[in-house]
C-alpha positions as CSV (number, residue, x, y, z in Angstrom):
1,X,72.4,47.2,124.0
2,X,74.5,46.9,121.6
3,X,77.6,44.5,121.7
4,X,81.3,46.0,122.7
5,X,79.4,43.5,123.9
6,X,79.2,41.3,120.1
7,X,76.1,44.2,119.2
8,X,74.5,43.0,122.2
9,X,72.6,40.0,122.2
10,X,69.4,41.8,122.0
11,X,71.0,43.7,119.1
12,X,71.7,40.6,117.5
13,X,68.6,38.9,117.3
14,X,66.5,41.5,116.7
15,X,69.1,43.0,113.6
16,X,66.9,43.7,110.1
17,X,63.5,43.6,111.9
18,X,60.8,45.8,109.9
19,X,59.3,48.8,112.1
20,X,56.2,46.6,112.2
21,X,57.3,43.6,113.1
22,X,59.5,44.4,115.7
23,X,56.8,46.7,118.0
24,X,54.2,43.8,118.8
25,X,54.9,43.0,122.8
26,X,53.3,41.2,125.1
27,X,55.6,41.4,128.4
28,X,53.8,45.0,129.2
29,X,50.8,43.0,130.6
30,X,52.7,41.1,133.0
31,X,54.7,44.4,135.1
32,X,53.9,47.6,134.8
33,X,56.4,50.2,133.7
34,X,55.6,53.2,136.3
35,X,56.4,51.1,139.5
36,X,60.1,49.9,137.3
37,X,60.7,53.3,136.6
38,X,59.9,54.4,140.3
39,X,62.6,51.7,141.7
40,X,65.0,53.5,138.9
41,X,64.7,56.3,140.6
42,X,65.0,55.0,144.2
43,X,68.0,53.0,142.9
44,X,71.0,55.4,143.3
45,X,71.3,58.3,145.5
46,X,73.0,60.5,142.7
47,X,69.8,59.7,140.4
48,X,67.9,62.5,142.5
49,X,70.3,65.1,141.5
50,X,69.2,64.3,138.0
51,X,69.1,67.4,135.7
52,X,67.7,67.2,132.2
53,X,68.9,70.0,130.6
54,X,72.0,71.2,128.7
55,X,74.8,71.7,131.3
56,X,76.9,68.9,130.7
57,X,76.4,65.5,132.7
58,X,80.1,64.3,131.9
59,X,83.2,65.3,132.0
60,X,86.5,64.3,130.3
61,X,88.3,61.3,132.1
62,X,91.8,62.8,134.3
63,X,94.2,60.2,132.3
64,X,93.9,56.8,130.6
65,X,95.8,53.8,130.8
66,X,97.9,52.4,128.4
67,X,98.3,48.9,127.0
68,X,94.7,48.2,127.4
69,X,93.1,44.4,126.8
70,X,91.6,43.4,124.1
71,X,88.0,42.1,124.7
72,X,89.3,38.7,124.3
73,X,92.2,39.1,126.9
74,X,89.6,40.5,129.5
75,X,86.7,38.2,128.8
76,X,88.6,35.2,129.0
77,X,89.1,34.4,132.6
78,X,86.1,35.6,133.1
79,X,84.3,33.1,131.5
80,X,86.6,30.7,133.2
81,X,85.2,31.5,136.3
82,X,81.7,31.2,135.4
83,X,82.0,28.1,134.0
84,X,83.6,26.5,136.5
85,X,81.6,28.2,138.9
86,X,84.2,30.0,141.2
87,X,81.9,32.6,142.5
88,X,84.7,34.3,144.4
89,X,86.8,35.2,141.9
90,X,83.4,36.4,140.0
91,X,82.8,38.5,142.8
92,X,86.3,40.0,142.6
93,X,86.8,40.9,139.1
94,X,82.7,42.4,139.2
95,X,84.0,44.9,142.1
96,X,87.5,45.1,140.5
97,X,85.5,46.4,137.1
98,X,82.7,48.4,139.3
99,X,85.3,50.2,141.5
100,X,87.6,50.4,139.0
101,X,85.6,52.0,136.4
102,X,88.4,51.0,133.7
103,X,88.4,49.9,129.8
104,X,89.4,47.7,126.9
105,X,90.5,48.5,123.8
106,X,88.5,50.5,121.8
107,X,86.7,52.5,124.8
108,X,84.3,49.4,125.9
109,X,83.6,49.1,129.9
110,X,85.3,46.4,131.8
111,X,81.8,46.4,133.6
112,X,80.1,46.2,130.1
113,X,82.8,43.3,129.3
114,X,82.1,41.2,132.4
115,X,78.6,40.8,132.0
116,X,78.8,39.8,128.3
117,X,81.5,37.5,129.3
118,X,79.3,35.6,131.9
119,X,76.4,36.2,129.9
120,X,78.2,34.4,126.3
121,X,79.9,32.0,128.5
122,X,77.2,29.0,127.9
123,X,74.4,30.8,125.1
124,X,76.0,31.1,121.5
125,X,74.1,31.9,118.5
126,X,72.5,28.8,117.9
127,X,72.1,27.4,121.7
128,X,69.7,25.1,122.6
129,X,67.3,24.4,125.8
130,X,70.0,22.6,127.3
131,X,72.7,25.2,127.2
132,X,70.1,27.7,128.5
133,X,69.0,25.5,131.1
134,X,72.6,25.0,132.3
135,X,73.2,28.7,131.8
136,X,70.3,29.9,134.0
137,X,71.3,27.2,136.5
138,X,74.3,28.1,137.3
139,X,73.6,31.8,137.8
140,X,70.8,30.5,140.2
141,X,73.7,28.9,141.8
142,X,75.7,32.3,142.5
143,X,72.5,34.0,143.3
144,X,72.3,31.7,146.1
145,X,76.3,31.4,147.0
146,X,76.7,35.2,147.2
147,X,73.0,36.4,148.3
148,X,74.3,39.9,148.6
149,X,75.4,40.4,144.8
150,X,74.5,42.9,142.5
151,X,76.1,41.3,139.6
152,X,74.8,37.6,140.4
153,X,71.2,38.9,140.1
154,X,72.0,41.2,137.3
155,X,73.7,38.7,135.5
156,X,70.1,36.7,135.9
157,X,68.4,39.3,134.5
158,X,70.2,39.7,132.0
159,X,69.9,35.8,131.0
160,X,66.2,36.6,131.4
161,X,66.2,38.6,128.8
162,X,68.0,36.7,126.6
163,X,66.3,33.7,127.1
164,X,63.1,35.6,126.5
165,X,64.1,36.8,123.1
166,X,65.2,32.8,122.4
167,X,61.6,32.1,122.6
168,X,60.6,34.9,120.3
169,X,62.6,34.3,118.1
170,X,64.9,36.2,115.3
171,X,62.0,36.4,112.7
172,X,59.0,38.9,112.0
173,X,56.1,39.5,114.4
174,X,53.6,37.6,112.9
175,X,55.6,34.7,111.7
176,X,56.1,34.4,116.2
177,X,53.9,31.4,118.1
178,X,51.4,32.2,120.6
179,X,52.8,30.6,122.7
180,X,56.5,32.1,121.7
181,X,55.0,35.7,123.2
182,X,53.3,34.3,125.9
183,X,57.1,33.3,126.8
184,X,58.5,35.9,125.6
185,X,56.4,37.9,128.0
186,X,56.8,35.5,131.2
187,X,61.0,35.4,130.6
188,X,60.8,39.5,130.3
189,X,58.8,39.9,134.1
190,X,61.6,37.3,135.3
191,X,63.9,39.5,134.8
192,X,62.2,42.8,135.5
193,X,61.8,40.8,138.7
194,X,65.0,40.0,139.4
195,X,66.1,43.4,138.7
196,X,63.3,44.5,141.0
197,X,65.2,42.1,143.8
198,X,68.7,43.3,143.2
199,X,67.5,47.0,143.8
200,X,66.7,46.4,147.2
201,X,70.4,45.0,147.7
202,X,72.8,47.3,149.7
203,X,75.5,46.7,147.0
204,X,74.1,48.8,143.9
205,X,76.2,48.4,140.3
206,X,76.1,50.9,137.4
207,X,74.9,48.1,135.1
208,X,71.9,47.7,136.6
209,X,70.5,50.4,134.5
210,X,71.5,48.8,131.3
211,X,69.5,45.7,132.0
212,X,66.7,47.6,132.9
213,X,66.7,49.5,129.3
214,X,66.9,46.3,127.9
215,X,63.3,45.6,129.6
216,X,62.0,48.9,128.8
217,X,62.8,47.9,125.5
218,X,60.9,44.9,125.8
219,X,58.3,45.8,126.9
220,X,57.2,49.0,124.5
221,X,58.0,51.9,127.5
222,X,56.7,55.3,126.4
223,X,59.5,57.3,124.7
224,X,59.4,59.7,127.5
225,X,59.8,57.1,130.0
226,X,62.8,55.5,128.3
227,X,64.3,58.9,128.1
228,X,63.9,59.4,131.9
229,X,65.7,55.9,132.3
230,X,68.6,56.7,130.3
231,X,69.1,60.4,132.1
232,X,68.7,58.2,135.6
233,X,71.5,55.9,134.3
234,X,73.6,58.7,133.6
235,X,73.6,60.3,136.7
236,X,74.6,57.2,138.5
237,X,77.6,56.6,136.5
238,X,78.2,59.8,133.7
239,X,80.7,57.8,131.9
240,X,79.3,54.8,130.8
241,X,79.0,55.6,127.1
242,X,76.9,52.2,126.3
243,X,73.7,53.9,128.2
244,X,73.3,56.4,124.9
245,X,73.5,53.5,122.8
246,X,71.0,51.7,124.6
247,X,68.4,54.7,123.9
248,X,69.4,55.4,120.4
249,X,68.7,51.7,120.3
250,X,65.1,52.4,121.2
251,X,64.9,55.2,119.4
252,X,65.5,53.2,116.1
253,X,62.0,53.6,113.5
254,X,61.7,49.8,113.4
255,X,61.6,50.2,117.9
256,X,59.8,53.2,119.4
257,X,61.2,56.5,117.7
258,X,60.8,58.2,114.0
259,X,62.5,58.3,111.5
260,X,65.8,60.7,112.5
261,X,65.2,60.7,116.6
262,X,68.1,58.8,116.7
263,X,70.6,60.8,114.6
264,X,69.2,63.4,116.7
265,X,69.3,62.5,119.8
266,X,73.5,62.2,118.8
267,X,73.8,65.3,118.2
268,X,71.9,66.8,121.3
269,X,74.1,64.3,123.6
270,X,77.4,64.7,122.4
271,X,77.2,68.0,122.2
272,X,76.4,68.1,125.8
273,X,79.4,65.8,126.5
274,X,81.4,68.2,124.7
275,X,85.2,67.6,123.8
276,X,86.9,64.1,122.8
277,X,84.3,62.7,124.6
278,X,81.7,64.0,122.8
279,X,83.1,63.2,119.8
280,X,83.6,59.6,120.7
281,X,80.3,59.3,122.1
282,X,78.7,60.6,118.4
283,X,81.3,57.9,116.6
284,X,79.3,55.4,119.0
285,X,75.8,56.1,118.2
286,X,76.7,56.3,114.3
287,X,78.1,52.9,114.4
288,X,74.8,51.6,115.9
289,X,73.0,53.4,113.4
290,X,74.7,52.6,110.5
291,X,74.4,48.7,111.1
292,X,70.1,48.8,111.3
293,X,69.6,47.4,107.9
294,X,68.6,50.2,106.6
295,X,69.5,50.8,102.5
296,X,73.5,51.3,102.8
297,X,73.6,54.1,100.6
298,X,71.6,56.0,103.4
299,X,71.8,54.7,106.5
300,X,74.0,57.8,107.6
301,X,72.4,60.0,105.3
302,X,70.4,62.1,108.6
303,X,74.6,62.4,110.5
304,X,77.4,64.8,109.8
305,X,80.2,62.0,108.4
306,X,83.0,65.2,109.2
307,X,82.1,64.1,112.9
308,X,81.6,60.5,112.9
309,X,85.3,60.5,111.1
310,X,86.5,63.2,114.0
311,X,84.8,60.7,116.7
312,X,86.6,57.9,115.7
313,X,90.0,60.1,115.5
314,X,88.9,60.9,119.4
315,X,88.4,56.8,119.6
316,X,92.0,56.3,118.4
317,X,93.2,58.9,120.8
318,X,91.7,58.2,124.1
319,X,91.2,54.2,123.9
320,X,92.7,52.6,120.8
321,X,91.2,51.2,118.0
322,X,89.8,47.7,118.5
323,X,89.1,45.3,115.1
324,X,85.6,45.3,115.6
325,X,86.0,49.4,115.9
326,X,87.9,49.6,113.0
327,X,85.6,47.3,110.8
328,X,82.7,49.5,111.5
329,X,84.6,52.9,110.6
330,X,84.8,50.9,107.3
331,X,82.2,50.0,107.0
332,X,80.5,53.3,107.5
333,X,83.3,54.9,105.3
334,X,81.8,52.8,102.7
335,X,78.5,53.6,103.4
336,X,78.8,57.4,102.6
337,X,81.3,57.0,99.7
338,X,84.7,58.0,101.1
339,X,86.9,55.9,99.5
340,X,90.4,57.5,101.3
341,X,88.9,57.0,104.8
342,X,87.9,53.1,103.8
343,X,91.0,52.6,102.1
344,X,93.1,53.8,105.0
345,X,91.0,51.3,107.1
346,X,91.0,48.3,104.7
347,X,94.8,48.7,105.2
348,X,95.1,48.4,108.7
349,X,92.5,45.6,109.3
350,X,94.1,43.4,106.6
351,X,92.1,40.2,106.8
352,X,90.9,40.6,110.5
353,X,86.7,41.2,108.9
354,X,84.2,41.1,111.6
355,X,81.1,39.5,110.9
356,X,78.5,41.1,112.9
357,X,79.1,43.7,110.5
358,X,80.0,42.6,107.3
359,X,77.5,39.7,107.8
360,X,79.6,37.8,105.1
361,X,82.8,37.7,103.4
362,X,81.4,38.6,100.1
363,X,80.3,41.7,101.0
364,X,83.5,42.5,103.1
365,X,85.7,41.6,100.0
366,X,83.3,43.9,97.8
367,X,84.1,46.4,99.9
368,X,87.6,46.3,100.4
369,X,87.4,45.8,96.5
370,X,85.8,49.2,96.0
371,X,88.4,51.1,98.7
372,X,91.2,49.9,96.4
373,X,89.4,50.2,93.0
374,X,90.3,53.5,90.7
């Protein structure tokens, strides 16, 4: 979802997909979405307390740490491990981030952080067969070193997905192979499979959810279904901000929502969240908003800009400001025209652009040139 986690990888290779090209699926065919969302709701015991209305599902955290990581600084070992396959100290830093519920700069999940480190560990941007073939190996490997792990299968999973977006492809529907959606379709059930096995595991993790949205996703799930999903997730662990993304994800025109669900749905949420919290939560879903290719000029046009500059304020406050945090509050800034707020930004980031959202220099120095034009 999202990510964070780079944009997510799913984020990333599905990014300026038309509404029509981006709904064909195949994957539905292969598992059926009732009996996933039934084992969603068998997975945690808190899920059955689940209420969907407007008392608020989260409250504000007691304290937070300073001198928090960097993504870079908390990824690192972690991909360490994976590659050199020491499935121990795997297992202890995916309890230490479980149990420990703590965060990185910029408000991401340490959970959220591990499994994009093992899951970027071996597949880049333009990897090959081979790299996925040595990626999905060694998971398999874990899987069968540690058969009692949540985040081993997870992890799988979420390769699954991955890999089946690698056979779909970055493009438009139609210009997808047969055989690319008949792939697409088989890598989706993997993991919906594996998910499927990790739920009957005594050891349960939060992100099991997230991996599951990513399969709803994939697969077309009703709106309503999706929605049930995301309050499920919520209940088993009321903090973890990146669930919300995941659904305003889904709830993007070009997925399985209209035009102004998503801007919506940020309101409704973080106005149940209520507080700092809330406001961070509604800085969150803007930024995802704000980067779906839609005309710059009015990508934010359906959000209240007074808030999204207030959530990011509650960002600064609670967690830090990351790089990639700060490029997209400048972004955004320049989206809707406020020249002081990008300016301000511009200054702090310096020469530190991100590219998953400026997508290229030239349109990051354009910008900056604007924030400091008269």
């Amino acid at each position: 979802m999202l990510s964070c986690r780079r944009l997510t990888f799913l984020l990333a290779l599905s990014l300026c997909l038309a509404a029509s090209a981006c709904r064909r699926t195949h994957a539905s065919a292969h598992v059926d979405s009732h009996a996933l969302l039934q084992i969603a709701r068998d997975y945690n015991p808190a899920s059955h307390a689940i209420q969907t209305t407007t008392a608020p599902l989260v409250a504000r955290p007691k304290s937070i740490p300073g001198n928090l990581q960097t993504e870079q600084e908390y990824e690192s070992p972690i991909k360490q491990y994976f590659s050199q396959e020491n499935f121990d100290q795997l297992e202890k830093a995916a309890s230490e981030a479980r149990e420990g519920k703590g965060r990185i700069l910029g408000g991401v999940w340490k959970l959220f952080a591990f499994y994009d480190a093992v899951d970027t560990t071996f597949i880049r941007e333009h990897s090959d067969e081979s790299d996925w073939k040595m990626n999905l190996d060694s998971l398999k490997r874990w899987v069968a070193a540690k058969p009692d792990s949540a985040a081993a299968r997870i992890s799988l999973a979420q390769a699954y997905v991955g890999y089946a977006w690698q056979a779909r492809g970055g493009g438009y529907a139609d210009s997808v192979s047969e055989e690319g959606w008949e792939l697409y379709g088989e890598r989706i059930a993997l993991a919906a499979a594996t998910l499927a096995e990790a739920a009957r595991l005594k050891q349960k993790c939060p992100y099991w959810f997230e991996v599951m949205q990513n399969v709803a996703l994939a697969q077309g799930w009703d709106k309503s279904q999706a929605r049930e999903l995301m309050e499920l997730a919520v209940a088993s662990e009321p903090h973890f901000y990146h669930f919300y993304r995941e659904y305003a994800y889904f709830l993007q025109p070009k997925w399985y929502g209209d035009q102004g669900d998503a801007e919506a749905f940020a309101k409704e949420i973080s106005d149940r969240v209520g507080g700092q919290e809330g406001d961070f939560l509604y800085f969150e879903v803007a930024s995802l908003v704000a980067c779906q290719c839609d005309s710059e000029k009015t990508a934010l046009q359906n959000m209240s800009w007074p808030r999204i500059k207030q959530g990011y304020a509650a960002l600064e406050q609670l967690y830090g400001v990351s790089s990639m945090k700060r490029n997209r509050f400048a972004s955004m800034a320049f989206k809707v025209d406020d020249k002081v707020a990008a300016q301000a930004a511009f200054i702090e980031m310096g020469n530190d652009w991100e590219k998953k959202v400026w997508l290229s220099s030239e349109k990051f120095e354009n910008a900056k040139a604007w924030a400091r034009s008269e």
